[in-house]
N, C-alpha and C positions, 0 to 999 in steps of 0.2 A: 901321477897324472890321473883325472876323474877321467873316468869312464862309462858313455853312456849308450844303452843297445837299442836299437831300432831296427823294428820289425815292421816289414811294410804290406800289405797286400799286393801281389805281382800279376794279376790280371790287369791286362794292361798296362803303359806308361803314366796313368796318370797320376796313380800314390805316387810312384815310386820320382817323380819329376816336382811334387809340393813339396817331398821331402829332401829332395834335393836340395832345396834352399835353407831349409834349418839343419840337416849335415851341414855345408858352408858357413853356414853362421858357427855352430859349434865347433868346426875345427877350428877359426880364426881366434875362438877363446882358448885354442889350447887342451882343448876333450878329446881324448882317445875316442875312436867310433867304431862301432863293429854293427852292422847290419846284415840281418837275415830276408832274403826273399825266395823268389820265384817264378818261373813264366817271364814274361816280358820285364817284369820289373828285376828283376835277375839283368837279362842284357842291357835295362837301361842304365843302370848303375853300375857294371861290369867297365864301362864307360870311363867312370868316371875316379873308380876308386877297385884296389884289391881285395881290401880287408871283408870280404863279404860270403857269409853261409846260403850255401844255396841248398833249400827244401822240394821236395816235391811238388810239382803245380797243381791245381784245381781249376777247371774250366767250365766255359757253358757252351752252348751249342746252338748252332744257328742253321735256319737252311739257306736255300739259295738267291732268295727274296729277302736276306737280312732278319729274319725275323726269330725271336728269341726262341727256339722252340724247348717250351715247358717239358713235354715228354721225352724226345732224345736226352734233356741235361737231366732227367729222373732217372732214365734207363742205363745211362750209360755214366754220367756223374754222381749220383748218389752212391753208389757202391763205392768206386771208387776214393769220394770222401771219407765213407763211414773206415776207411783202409788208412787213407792219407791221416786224417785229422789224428787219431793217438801216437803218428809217427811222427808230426809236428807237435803235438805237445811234449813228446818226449825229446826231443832234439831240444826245444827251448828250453824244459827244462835242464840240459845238458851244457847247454849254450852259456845259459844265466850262471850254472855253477861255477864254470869254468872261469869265466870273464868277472862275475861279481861284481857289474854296471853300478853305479851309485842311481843311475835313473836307467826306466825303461820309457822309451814312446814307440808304441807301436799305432800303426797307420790300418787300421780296420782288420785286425788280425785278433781272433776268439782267444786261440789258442796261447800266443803270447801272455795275454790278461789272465788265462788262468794260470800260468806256469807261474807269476810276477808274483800274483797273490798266494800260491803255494810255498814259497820262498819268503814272501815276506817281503817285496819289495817294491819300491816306490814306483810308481808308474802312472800312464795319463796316455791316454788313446785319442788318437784324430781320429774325426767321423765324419760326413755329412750326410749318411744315411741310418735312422733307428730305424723306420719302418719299412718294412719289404713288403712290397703288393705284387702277388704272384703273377704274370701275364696271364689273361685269357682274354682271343680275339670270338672264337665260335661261342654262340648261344648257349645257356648252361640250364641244367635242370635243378629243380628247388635243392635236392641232393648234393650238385655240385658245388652247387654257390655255396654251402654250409661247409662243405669240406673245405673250399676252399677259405671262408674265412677261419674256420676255426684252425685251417693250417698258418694262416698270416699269423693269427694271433700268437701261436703256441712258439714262432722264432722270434716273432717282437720279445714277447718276455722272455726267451734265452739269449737275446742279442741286449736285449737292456739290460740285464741282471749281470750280464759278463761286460756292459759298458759300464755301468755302475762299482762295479770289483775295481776299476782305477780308480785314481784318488784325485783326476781331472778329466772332464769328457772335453775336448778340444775342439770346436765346430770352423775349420776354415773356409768362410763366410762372413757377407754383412751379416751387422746387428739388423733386426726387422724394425722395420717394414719392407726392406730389400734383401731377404737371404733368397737368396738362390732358389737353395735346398728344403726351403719351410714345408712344403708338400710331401717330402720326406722324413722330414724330423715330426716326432712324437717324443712328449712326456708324461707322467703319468701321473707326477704329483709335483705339485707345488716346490714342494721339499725337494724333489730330484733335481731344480733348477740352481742349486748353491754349491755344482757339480759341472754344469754348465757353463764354459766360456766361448764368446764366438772370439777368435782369435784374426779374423779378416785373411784374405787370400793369402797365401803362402805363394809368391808370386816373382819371381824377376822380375823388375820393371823398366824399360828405355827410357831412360830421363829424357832423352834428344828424340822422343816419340813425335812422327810427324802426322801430319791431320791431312789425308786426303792429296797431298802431293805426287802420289806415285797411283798408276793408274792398274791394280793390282787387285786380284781377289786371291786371298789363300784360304784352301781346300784344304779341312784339317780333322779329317775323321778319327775316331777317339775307338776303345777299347780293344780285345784281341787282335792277333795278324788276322784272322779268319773275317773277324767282324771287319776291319777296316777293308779288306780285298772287296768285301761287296760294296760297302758303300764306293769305292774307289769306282767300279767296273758299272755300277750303277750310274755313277753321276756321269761319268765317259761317254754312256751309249746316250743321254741326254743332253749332252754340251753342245752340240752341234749348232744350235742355230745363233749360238753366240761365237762362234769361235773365230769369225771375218771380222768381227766387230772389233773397236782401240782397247778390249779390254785384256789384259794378259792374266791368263791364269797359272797358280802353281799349287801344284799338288801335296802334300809331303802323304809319304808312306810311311816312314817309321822303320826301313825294310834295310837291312845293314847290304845285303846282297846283290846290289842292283847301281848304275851308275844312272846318272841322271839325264833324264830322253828330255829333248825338247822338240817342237814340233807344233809349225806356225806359230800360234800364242799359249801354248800349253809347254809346262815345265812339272813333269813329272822328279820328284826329289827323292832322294835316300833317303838313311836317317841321318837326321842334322844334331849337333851341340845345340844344348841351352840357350847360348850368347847369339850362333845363327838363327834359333827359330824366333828370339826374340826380336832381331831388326827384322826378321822376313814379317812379323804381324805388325811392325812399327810402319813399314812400309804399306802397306794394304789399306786398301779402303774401306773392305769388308771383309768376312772372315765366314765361312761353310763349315760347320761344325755339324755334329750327332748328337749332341747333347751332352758330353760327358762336361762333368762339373769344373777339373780343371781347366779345359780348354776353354769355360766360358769365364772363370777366375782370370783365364790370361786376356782373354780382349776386355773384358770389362778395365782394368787395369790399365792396358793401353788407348781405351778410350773408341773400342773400335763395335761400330755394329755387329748382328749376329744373323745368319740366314740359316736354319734348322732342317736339317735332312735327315729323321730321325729313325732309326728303324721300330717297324711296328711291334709292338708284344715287349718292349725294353722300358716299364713302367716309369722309372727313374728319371732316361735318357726325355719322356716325353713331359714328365712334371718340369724338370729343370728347364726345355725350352718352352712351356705355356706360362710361365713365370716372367719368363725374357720378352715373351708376345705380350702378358697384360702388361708389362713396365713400360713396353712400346721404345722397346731395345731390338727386335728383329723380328724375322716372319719364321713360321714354322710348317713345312711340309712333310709328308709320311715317304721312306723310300721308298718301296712297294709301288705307289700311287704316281711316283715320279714321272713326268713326261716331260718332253722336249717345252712344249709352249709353258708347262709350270714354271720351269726351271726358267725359264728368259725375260717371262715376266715380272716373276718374284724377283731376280737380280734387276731389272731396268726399275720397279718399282722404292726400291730399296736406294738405288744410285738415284733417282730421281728428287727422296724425301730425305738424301745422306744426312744433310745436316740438324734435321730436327732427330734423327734414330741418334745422333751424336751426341746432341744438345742432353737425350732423355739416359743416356749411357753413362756421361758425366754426372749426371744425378746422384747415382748408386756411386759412383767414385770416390765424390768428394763425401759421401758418406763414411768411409775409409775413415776409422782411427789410425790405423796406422799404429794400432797394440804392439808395445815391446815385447812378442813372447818370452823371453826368458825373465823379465819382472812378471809375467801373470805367473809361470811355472816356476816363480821364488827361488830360483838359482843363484847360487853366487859366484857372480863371475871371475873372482878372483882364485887363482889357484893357491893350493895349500902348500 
């Protein structure tokens, strides 16, 4: 039986949920699967499957306004790393010898790619980010601004040069003029691009997806337990002048430990399966997201508008939804800045125009090849 390893990035659900789908696919061919993670992506997959190494986590740090803070994740996650990361290169290399994958795909993982290319062994990395833009909200001196680009610079080229070490860089995203992530993606040269495939969302999709029938917003903040508890408590103490209104809200948390409150028109959720979270956005009319990239893969997919809650200093989270605002797929607001009247307006303005944010959402969809990854990643499906 072929055997293939995947290695996922466990901050957060959202690697660890793209890849869910191509696990699925590859068992149904018959591929032995061993996956290595972490952090959340650890519990999401725990879920779903045994066979899985769990590494130490890697976090960032936030305060209590949402907001990414640069210097806590220097102070207290840099060391940290500089600890973590040769005990992850050494596990995978451990991992890799053991198992002797015929393919590796690791899902934004350094470490993995060097272990693959140490060994000798075939591999292909999912990304939707090359370039890292460090937050900074306060005013910087000529000093700073330098440091800080020449610090962007100096992980671009160790994040390219370690995406480049696979023998496919995997972009799950449209082709442009609609990636998502294009704000994020940088190349360097011409030549880098024959390394380059955009593979389209890695995505469940409800065939029986329904368009506006059900009278639903789901609330679906993305990254750490930490990061989603704010934006959750965030958008709670702002719901209020909506909440008499026909409109029913549900929340998902993500949170295994909790049973689900409900209360008036608000439905607080645990964490849900796959196949659940996919009718609950099939159902919805619109969708409150943070900005992480799969959650806008999964409405985009289901055809469903986008309303952006995003926290400030999360340079990522904010390029993915100014992307989704000039498509004139949703509107975008900053948590931080969040107030009551924002929040009611931007929803009544959004239900007001639902159909044209739908019309322009479809756009990008039927953009969709609909890429068979396993012919781009030259597999053969048949076993030996």
């Amino acid at each position: 039986m072929k055997r293939i390893y995947f290695s996922i990035n466990g901050i957060g659900y959202g690697h660890a949920s793209r890849i869910l789908q191509l696990i699925k696919l590859f068992l149904k061919k018959g591929y032995a699967i061993y996956v290595s993670t972490y952090n959340e992506g650890y519990i999401y997959l725990s879920n779903y499957f045994k066979n899985i190494f769990k590494t130490n986590g890697i976090n960032y740090y936030f305060d209590e306004e949402g907001k990414l803070s640069f210097k806590k994740t220097i102070v207290y996650g840099l060391p940290k790393f500089l600890i973590i990361f040769p005990l992850h290169l050494a596990l995978e290399i451990r991992n890799l010898k053991e198992i002797d994958p015929e393919l590796v795909i690791s899902d934004s993982r350094f470490s993995t790619i060097l272990a693959s290319k140490l060994l000798k062994k075939k591999s292909f990395i999912i990304v939707n980010q090359l370039y890292v833009e460090i937050p900074r909200i306060a005013p910087m001196n000529i000093l700073l601004r330098h440091l800080k680009r020449l610090s962007e610079r100096i992980f671009f080229e160790l994040w390219f040069w370690a995406c480049n070490k696979s023998d496919l860089i995997l972009i799950p995203d449209f082709e442009p003029p609609f990636t998502i992530s294009s704000n994020t993606l940088a190349v360097k040269s011409s030549k880098d691009l024959k390394k380059i495939k955009f593979i389209g969302p890695l995505i469940n999709v409800n065939n029986n997806s329904t368009q506006n029938n059900f009278n639903a917003i789901l609330i679906m903040p993305s990254g750490t337990i930490q990061e989603r508890l704010i934006a959750i408590k965030r958008i709670l103490q702002n719901i209020h002048p909506l909440i008499n209104s026909n409109i029913k809200f549900r929340i998902l948390t993500g949170l295994h430990k909790i049973k689900k409150i409900t209360n008036k028109n608000i439905e607080i959720l645990p964490w849900i399966e796959e196949e659940e979270l996919t009718n609950l956005i099939s159902e919805a009319k619109l969708l409150i997201l943070t900005g992480g990239h799969s959650s806008i893969m999964k409405a985009i997919v289901n055809s469903k508008p986008m309303l952006f809650i995003v926290p400030r200093a999360h340079t990522e989270k904010q390029k993915n939804a100014l992307k989704i605002s000039q498509l004139g797929c949703g509107l975008m607001l900053y948590l931080d800045e969040l107030n009551p009247e924002f929040l009611k307006n931007s929803v009544n303005e959004m239900i007001q125009n639902i159909n044209q944010y739908i019309s322009n959402v479809n756009k990008i969809k039927q953009y969709n090849k609909n890429i068979e990854i396993l012919n781009i990643m030259n597999i053969n499906y048949e076993q030996k």
